[in-house]
MARNUBA-168803 format. One record per atom (N, C-alpha, C): atom name; residue number from 1; x, y, z. Coordinates in steps of 0.2 Angstrom, whole numbers. Example, Ala and Ser with C-alpha at 12.3 -4.5 7.8 and 13.67 -1.06 7.14 Angstrom:
! MARNUBA-168803
+-------+-----+-------+-------+-------+
| atome | num |  east | north |    up |
+-------+-----+-------+-------+-------+
|     N |   1 |    66 |   -28 |    39 |
|    CA |   1 |    62 |   -22 |    39 |
|     C |   1 |    66 |   -16 |    39 |
|     N |   2 |    64 |   -11 |    35 |
|    CA |   2 |    68 |    -5 |    36 |
|     C |   2 |    64 |     0 |    39 |
+-------+-----+-------+-------+-------+
END
This chain:
! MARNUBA-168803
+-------+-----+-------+-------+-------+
| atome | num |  east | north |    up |
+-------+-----+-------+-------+-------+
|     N |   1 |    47 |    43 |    -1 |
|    CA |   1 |    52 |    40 |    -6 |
|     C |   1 |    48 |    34 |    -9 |
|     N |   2 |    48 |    33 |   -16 |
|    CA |   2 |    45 |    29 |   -19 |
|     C |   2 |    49 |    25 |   -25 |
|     N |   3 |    50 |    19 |   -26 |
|    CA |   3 |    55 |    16 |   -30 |
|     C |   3 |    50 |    12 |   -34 |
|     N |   4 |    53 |    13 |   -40 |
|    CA |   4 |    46 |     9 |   -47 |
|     C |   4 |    53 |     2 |   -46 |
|     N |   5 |    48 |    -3 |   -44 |
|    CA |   5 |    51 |   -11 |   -44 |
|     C |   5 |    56 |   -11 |   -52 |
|     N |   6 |    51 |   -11 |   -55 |
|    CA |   6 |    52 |   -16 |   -62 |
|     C |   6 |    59 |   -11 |   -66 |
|     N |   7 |    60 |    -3 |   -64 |
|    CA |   7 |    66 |     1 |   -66 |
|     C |   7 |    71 |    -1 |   -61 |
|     N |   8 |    71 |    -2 |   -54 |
|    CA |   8 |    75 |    -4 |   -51 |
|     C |   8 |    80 |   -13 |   -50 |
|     N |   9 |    73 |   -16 |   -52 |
|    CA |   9 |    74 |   -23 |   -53 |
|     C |   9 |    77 |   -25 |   -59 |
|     N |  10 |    75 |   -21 |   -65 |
|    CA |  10 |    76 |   -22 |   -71 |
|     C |  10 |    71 |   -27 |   -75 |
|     N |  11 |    65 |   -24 |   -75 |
|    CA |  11 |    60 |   -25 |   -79 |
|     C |  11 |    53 |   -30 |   -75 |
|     N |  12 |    50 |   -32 |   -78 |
|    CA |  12 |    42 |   -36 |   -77 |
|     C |  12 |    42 |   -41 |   -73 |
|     N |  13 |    47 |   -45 |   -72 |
|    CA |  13 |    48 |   -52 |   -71 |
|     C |  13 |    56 |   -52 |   -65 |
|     N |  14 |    55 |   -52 |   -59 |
|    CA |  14 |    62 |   -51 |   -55 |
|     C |  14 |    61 |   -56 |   -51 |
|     N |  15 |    67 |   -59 |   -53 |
|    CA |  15 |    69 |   -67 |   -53 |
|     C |  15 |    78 |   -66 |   -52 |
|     N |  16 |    77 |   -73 |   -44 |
|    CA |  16 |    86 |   -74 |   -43 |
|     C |  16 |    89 |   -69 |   -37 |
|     N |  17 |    93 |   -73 |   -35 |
|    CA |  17 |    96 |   -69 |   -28 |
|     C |  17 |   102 |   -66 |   -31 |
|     N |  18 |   104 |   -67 |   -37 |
|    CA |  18 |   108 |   -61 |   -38 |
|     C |  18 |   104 |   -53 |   -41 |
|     N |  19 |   100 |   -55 |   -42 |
|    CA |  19 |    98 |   -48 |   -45 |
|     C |  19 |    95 |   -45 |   -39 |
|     N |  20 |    91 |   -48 |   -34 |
|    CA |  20 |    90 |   -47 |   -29 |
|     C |  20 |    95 |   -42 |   -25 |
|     N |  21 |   101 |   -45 |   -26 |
|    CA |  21 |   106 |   -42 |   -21 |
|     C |  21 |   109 |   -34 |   -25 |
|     N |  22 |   108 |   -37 |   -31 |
|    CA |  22 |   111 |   -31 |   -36 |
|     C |  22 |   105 |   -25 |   -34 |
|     N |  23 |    98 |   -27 |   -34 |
|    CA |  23 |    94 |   -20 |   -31 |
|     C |  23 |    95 |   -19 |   -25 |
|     N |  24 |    96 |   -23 |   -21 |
|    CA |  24 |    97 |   -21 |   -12 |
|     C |  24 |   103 |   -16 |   -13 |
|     N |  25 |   108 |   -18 |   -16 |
|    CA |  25 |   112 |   -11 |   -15 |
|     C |  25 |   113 |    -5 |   -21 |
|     N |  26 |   107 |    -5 |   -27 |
|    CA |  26 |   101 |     1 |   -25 |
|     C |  26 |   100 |     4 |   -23 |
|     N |  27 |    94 |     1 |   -20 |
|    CA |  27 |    90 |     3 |   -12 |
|     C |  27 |    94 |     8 |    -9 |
|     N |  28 |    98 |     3 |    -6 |
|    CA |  28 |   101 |     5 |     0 |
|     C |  28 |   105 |    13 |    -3 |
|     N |  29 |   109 |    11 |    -8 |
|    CA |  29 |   113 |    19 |    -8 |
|     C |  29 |   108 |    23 |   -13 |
|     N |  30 |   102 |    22 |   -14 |
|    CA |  30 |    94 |    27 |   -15 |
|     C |  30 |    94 |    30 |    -8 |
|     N |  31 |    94 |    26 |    -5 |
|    CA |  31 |    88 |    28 |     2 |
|     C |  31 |    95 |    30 |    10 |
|     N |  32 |   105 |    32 |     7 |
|    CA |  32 |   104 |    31 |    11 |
|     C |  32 |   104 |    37 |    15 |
|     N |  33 |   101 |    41 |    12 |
|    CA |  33 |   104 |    49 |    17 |
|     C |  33 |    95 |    48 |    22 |
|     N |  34 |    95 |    50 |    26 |
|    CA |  34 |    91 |    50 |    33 |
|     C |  34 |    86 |    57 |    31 |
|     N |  35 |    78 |    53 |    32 |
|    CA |  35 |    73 |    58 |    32 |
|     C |  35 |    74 |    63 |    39 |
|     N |  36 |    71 |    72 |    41 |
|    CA |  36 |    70 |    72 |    46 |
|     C |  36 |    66 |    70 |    51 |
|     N |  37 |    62 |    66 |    47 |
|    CA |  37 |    56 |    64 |    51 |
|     C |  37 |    55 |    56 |    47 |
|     N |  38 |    51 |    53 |    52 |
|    CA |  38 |    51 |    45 |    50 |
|     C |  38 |    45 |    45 |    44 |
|     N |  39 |    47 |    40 |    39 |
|    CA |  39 |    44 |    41 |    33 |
|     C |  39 |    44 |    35 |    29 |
|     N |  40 |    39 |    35 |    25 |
|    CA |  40 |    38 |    27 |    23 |
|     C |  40 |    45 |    26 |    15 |
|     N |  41 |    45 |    19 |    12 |
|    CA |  41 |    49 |    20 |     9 |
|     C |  41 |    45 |    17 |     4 |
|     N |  42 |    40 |    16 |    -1 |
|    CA |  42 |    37 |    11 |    -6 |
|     C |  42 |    42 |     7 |   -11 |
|     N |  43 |    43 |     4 |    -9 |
|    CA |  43 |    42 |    -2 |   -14 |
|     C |  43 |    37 |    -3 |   -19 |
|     N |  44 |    37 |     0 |   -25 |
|    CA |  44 |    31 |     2 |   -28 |
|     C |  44 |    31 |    -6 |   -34 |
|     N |  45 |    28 |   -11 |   -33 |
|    CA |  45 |    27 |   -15 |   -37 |
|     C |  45 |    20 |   -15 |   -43 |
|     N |  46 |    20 |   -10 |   -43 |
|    CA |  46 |    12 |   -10 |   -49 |
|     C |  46 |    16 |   -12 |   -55 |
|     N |  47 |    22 |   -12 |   -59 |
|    CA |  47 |    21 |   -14 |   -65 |
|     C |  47 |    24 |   -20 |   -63 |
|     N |  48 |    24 |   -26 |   -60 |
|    CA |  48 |    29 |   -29 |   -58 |
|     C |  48 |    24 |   -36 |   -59 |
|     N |  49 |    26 |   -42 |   -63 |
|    CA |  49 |    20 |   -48 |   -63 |
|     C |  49 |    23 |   -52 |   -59 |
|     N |  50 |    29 |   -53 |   -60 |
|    CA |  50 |    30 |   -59 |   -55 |
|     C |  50 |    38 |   -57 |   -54 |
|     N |  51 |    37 |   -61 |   -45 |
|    CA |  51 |    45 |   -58 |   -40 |
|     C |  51 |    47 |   -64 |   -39 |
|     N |  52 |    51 |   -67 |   -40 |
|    CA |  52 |    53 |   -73 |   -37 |
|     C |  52 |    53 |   -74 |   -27 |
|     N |  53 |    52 |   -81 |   -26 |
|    CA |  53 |    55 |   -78 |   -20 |
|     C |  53 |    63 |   -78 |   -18 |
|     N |  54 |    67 |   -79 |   -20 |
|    CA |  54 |    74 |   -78 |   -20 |
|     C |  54 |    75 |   -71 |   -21 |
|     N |  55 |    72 |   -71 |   -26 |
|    CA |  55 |    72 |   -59 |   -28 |
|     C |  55 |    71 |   -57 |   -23 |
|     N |  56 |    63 |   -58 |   -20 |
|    CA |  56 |    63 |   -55 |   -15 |
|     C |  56 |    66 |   -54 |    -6 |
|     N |  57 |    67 |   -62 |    -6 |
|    CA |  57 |    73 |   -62 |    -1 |
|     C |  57 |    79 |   -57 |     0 |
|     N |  58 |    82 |   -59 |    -7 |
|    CA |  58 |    87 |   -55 |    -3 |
|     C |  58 |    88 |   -47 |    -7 |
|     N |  59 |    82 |   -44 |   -10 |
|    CA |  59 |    81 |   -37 |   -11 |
|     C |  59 |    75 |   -35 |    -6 |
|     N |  60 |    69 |   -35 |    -6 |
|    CA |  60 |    64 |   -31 |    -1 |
|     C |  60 |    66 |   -35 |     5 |
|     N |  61 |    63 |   -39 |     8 |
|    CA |  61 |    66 |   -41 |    14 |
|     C |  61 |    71 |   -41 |    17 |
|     N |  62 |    78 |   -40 |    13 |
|    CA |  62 |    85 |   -37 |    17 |
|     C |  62 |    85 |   -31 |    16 |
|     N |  63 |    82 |   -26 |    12 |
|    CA |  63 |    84 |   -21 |    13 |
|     C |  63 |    78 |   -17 |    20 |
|     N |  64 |    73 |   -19 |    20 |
|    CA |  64 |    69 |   -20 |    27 |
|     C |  64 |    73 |   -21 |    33 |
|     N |  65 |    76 |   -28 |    32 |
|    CA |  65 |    82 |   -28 |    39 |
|     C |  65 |    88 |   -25 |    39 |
|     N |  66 |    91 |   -23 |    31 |
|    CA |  66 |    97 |   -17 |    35 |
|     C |  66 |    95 |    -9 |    35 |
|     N |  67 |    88 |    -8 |    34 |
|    CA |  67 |    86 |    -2 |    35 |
|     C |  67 |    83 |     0 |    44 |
|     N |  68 |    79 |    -6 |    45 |
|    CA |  68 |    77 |    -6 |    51 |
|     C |  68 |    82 |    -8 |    56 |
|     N |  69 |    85 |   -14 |    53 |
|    CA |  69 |    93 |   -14 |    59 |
|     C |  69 |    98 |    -8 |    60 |
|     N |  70 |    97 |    -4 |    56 |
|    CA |  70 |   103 |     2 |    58 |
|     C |  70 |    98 |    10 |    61 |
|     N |  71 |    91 |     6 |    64 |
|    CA |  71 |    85 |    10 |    67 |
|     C |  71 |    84 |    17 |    62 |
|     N |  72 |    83 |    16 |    56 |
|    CA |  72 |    81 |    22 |    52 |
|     C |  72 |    77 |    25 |    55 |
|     N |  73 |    76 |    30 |    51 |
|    CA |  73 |    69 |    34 |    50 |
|     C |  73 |    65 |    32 |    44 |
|     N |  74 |    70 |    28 |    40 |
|    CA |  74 |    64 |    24 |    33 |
|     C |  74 |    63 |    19 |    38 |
|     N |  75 |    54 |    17 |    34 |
|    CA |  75 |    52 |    14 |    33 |
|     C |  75 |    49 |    10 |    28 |
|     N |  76 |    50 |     4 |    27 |
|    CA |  76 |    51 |     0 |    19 |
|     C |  76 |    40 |    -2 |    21 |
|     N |  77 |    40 |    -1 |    15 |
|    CA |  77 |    32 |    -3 |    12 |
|     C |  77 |    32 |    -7 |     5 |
|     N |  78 |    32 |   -11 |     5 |
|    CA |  78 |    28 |   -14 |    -1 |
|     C |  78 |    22 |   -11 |    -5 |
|     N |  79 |    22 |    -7 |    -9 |
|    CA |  79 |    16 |    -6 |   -13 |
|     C |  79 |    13 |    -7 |   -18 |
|     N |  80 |     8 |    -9 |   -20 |
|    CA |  80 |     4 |   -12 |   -24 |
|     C |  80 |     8 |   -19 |   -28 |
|     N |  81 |     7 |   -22 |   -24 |
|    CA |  81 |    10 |   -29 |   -26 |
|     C |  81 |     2 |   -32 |   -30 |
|     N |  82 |     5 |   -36 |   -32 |
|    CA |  82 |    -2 |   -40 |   -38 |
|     C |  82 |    -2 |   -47 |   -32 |
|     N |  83 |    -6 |   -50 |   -35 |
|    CA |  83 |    -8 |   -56 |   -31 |
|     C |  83 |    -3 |   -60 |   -31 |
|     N |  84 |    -1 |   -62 |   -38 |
|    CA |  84 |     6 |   -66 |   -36 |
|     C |  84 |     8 |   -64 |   -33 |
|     N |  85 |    14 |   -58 |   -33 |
|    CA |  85 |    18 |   -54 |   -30 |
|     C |  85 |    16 |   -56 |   -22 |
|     N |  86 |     9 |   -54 |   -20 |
|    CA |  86 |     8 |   -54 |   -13 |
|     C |  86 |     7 |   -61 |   -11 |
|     N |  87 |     6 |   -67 |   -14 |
|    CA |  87 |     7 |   -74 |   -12 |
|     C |  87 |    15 |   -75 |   -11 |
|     N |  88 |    19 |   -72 |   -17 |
|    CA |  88 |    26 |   -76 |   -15 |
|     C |  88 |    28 |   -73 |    -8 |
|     N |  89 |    27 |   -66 |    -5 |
|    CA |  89 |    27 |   -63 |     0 |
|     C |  89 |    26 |   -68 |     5 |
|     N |  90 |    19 |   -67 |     5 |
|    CA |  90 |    17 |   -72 |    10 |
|     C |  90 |    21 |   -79 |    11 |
|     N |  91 |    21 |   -80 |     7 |
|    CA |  91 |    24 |   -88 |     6 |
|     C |  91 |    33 |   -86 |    10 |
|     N |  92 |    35 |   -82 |     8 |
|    CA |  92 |    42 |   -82 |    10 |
|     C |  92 |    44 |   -80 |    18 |
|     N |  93 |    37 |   -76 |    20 |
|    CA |  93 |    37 |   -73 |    27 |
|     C |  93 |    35 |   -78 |    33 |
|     N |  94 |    31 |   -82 |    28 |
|    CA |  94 |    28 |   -87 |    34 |
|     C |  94 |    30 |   -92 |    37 |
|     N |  95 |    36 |   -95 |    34 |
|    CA |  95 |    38 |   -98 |    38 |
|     C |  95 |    43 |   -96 |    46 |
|     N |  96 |    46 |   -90 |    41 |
|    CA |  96 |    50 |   -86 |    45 |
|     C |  96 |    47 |   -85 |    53 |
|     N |  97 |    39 |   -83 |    51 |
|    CA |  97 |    36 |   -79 |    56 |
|     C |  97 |    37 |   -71 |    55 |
|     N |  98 |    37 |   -70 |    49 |
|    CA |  98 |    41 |   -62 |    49 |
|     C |  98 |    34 |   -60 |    45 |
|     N |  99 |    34 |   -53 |    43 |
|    CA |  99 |    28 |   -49 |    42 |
|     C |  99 |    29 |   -44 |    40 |
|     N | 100 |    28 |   -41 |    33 |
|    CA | 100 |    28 |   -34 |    30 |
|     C | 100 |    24 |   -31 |    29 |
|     N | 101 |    26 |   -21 |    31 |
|    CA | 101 |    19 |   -20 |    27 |
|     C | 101 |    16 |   -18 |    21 |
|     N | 102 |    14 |   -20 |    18 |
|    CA | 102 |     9 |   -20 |    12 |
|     C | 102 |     5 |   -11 |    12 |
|     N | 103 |     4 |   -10 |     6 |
|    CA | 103 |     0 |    -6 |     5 |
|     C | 103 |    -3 |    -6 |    -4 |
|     N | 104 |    -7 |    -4 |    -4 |
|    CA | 104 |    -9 |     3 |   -12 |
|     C | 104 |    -8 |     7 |   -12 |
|     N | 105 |    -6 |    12 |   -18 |
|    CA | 105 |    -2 |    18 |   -17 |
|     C | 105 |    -3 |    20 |   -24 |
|     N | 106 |    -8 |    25 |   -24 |
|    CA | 106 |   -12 |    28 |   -30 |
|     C | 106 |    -5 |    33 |   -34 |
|     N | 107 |    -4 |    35 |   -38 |
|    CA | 107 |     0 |    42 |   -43 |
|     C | 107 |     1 |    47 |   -37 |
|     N | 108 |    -4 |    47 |   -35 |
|    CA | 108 |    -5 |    56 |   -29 |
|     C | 108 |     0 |    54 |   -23 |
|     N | 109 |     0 |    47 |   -22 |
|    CA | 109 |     4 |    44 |   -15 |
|     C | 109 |     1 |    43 |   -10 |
|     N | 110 |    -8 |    43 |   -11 |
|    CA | 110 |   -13 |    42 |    -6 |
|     C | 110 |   -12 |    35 |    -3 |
|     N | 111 |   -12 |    32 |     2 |
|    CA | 111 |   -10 |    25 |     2 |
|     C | 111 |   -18 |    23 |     5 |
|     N | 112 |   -18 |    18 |     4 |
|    CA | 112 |   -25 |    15 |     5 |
|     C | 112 |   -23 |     7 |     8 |
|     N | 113 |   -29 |     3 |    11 |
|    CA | 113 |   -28 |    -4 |    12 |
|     C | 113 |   -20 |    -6 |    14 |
|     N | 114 |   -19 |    -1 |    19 |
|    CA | 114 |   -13 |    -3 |    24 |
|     C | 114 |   -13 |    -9 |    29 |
|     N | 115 |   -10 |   -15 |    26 |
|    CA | 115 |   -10 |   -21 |    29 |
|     C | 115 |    -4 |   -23 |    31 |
|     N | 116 |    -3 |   -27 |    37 |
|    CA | 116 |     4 |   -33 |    35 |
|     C | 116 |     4 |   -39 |    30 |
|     N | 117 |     7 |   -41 |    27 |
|    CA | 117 |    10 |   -46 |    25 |
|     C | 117 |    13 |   -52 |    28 |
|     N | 118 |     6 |   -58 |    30 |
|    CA | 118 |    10 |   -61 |    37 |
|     C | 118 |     5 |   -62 |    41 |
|     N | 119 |     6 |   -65 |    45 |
|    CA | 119 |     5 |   -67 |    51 |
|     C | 119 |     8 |   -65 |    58 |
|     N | 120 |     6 |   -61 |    64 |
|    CA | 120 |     9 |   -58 |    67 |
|     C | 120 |     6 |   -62 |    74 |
|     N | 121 |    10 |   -66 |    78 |
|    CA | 121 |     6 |   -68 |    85 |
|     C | 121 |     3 |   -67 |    87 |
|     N | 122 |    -3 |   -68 |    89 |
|    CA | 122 |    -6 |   -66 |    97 |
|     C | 122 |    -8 |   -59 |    99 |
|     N | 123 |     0 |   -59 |   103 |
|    CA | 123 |     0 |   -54 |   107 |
|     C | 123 |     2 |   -47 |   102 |
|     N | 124 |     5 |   -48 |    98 |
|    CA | 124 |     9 |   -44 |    93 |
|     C | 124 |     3 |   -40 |    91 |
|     N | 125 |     0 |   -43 |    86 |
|    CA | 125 |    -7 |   -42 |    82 |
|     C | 125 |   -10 |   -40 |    88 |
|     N | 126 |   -11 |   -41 |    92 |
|    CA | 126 |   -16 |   -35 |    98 |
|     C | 126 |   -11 |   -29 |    99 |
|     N | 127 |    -6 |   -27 |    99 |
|    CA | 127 |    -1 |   -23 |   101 |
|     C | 127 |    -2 |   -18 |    95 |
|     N | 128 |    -3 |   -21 |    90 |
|    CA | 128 |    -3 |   -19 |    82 |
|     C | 128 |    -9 |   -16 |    82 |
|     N | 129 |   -14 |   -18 |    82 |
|    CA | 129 |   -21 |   -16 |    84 |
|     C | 129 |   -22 |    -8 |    88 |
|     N | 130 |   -19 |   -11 |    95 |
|    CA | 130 |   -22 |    -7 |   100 |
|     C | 130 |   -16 |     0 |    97 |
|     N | 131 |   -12 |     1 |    92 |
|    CA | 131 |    -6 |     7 |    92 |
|     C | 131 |   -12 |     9 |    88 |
|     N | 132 |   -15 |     5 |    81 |
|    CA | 132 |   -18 |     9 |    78 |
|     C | 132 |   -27 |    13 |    80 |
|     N | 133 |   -28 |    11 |    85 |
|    CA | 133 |   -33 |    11 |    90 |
|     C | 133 |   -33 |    19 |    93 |
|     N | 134 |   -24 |    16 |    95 |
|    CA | 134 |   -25 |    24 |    99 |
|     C | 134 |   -19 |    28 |    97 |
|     N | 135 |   -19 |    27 |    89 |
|    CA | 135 |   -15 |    34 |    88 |
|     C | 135 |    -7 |    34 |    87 |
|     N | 136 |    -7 |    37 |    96 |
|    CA | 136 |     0 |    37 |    97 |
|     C | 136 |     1 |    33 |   104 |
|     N | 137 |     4 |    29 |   106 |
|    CA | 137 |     5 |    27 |   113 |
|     C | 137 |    11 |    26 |   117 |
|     N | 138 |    11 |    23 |   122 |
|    CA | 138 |    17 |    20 |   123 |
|     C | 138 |    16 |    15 |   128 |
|     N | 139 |    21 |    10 |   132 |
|    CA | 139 |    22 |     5 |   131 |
|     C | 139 |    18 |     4 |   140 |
|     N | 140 |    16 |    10 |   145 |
|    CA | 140 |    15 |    12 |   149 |
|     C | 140 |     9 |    11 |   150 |
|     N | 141 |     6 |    15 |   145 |
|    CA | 141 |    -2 |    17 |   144 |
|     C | 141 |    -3 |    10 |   142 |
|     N | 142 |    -4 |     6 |   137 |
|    CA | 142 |    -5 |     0 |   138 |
|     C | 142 |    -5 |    -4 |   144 |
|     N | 143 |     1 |    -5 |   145 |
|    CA | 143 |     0 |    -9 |   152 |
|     C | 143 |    -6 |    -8 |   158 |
|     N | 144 |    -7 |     0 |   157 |
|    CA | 144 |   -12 |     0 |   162 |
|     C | 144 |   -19 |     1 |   158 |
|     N | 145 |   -20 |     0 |   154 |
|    CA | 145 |   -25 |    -2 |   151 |
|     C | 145 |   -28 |    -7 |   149 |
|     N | 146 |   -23 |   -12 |   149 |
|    CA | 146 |   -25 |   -18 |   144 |
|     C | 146 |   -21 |   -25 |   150 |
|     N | 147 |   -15 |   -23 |   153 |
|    CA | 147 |   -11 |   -25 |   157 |
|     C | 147 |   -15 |   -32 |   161 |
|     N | 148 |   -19 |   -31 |   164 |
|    CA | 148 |   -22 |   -35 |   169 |
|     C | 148 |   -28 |   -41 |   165 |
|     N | 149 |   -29 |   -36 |   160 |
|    CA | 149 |   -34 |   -41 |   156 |
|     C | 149 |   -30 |   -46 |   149 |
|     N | 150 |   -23 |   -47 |   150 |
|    CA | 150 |   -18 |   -50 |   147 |
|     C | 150 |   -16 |   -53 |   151 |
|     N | 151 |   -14 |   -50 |   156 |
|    CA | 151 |   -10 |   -56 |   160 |
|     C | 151 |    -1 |   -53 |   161 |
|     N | 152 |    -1 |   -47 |   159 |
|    CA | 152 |     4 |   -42 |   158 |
|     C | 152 |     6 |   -37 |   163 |
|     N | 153 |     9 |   -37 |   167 |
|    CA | 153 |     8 |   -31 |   174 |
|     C | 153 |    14 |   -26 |   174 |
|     N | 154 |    19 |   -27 |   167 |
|    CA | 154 |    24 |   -25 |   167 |
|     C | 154 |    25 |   -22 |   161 |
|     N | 155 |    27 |   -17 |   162 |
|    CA | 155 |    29 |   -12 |   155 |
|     C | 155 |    34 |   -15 |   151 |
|     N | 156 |    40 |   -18 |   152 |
|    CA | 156 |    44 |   -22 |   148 |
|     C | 156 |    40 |   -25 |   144 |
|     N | 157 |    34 |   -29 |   145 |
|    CA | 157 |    32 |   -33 |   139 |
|     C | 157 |    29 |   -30 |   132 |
|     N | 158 |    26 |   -26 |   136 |
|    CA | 158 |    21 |   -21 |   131 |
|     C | 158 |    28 |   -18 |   128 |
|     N | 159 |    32 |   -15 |   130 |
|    CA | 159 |    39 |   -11 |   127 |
|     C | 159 |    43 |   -13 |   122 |
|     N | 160 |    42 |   -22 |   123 |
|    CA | 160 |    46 |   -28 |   118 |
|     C | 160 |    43 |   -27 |   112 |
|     N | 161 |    36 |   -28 |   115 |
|    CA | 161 |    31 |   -30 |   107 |
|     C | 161 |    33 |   -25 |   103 |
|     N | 162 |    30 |   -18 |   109 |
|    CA | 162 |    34 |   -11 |   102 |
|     C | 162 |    39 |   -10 |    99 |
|     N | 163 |    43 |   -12 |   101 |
|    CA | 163 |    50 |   -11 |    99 |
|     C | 163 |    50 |   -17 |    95 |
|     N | 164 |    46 |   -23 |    94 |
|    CA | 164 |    48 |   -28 |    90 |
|     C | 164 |    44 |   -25 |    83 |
|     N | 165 |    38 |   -21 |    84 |
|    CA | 165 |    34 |   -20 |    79 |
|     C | 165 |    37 |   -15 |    75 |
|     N | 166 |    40 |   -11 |    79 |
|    CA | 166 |    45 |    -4 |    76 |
|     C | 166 |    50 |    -8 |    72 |
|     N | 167 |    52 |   -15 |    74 |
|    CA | 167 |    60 |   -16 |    70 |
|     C | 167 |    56 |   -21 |    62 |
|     N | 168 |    52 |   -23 |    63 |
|    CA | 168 |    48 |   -26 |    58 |
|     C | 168 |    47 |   -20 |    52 |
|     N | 169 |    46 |   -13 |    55 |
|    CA | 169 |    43 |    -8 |    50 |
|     C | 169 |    35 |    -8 |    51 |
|     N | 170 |    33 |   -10 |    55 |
|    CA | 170 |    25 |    -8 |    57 |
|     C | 170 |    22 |    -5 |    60 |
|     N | 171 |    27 |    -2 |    64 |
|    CA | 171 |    24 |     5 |    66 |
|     C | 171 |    31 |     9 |    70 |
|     N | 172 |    31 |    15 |    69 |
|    CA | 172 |    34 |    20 |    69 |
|     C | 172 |    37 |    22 |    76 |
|     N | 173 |    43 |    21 |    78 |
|    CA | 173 |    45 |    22 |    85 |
|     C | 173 |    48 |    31 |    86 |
|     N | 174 |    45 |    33 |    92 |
|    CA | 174 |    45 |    43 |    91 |
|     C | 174 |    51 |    42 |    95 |
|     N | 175 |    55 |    43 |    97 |
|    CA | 175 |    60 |    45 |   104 |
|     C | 175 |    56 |    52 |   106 |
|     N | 176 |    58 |    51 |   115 |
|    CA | 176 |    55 |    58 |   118 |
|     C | 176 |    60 |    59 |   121 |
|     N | 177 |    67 |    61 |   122 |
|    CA | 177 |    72 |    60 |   127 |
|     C | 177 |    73 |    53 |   129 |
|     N | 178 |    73 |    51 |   134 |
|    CA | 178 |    73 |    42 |   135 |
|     C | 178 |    67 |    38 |   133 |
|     N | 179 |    64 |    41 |   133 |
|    CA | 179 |    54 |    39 |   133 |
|     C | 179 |    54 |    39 |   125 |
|     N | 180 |    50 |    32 |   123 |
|    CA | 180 |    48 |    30 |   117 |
|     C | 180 |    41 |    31 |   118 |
|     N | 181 |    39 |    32 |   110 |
|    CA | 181 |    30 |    31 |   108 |
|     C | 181 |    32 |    29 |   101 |
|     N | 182 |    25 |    27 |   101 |
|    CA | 182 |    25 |    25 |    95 |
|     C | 182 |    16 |    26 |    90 |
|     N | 183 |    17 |    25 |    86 |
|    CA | 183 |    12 |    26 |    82 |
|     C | 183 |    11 |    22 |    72 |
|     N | 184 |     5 |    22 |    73 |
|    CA | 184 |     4 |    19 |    67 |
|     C | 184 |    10 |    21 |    59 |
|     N | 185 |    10 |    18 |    56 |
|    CA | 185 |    14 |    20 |    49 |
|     C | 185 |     9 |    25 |    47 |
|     N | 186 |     4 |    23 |    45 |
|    CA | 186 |    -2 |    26 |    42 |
|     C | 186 |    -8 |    27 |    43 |
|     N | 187 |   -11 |    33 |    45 |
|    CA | 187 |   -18 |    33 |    48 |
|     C | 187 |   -24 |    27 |    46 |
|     N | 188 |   -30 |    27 |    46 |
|    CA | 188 |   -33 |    23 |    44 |
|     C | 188 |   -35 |    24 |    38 |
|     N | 189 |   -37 |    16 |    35 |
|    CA | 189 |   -34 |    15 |    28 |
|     C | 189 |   -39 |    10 |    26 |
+-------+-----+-------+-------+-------+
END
C-alpha cells in the first residue's frame, strides 16, 4: 500500500496539526481493512518539500501508533522524504526516543536504503542488527547466542526488545501459535 503525501496532505508544503489530523483519519480509514500477510505501508513523501513538525506529529507518527497499537499487519514506512522532510523527522523523534522507519521507494516499489529514523538504544540497535543478521529469529535463539556475552540469560529480555521493535514498526512480529519470530521489514537494502 502506498500513499502520495502531497494528494493526501493536500499539496507540497504540509503544515499544522489540524491537517495532520485531517490526514491521520485518511490514513487510517485508507488502510483500515487488514493485509493477509504483514506488509509495509509507504508514506510516499517524493513530491513533498516541507512537513512541519506538528504535521507530522500528529499525521505519520499517530497513525504509526494507532496502526501498531491495535497490532496490525501494516506497517507504516516513511518513503522518500527529502532532507528537510528527514531533519524535521529526526528532530521530532528525538527527543521522544522514538524511531521510524525510513526508506526510498523507486515507481516499481523496489525499496532501497532501509533505515530508522532515530536513534535506537544500545541494546535495541543490537536487537535490530542481529534480526537483520539472521533473517528470521526469535527471542530464544538470541539468548543463547548472544545471551552470555550481554549479560542477558533470560529470554524475556531479548522478547521485550522484539516486541518493542515490532511495536515501533521495525521489524515484523510472525505469530507461530503461542511462539513469536520475527523478521526484518525488508531484506537487505
Amino acid at each position: 500500500m502506498r500513499f502520495d503525501m502531497k494528494a493526501v496532505g493536500g499539496g507540497e508544503v504540509l503544515a499544522g496539526a489540524v491537517n495532520g489530523r485531517h490526514t491521520l483519519g485518511r490514513l487510517l480509514a485508507a488502510a483500515a481493512a487488514e493485509p493477509d500477510e504483514p506488509a509495509p505501508v509507504f508514506l510516499d513523501f517524493a513530491d513533498v518539500e516541507v512537513a512541519t513538525a506538528s504535521f507530522l506529529r500528529e499525521s505519520v507518527l499517530a497513525f504509526r501508533d494507532a496502526v501498531r497499537g491495535r497490532r496490525s499487519r501494516h506497517y507504516p514506512v516513511v518513503a522518500n522524504p527529502n532532507d528537510a522532510v528527514r531533519d524535521d523527522l529526526a528532530e521530532l523523534v528525538a527527543p521522544r526516543g522514538d524511531v521510524l522507519m525510513a526508506c526510498v521507494l523507486d515507481p516499481a516499489g523496489s525499496v532501497t536504503q532501509a533505515a530508522p529514523i532515530g536513534e535506537l538504544d544500545p541494546k535495541q540497535r543490537l536487537t535490530f542488527d542481529l534480526v537483520r543478521k539472521y533473517g528470521e529469529t526469535d527471542a530464544g535463539t538470541l539468548m543463547r547466542a548472544y545471551g552470555e556475552e550481554e549479560g542477558t540469560k533470560h529470554a524475556t529480555a531479548w522478547n521485550n526488545r522484539l516486541s518493542a521493535l515490532a511495536a515501533l514498526g521495525l521489524v515484523v512480529e510472525v505469530s507461530q501459535g503461542r511462539a513469536k519470530r520475527y523478521r526484518p521489514l525488508f531484506g537487505e537494502t
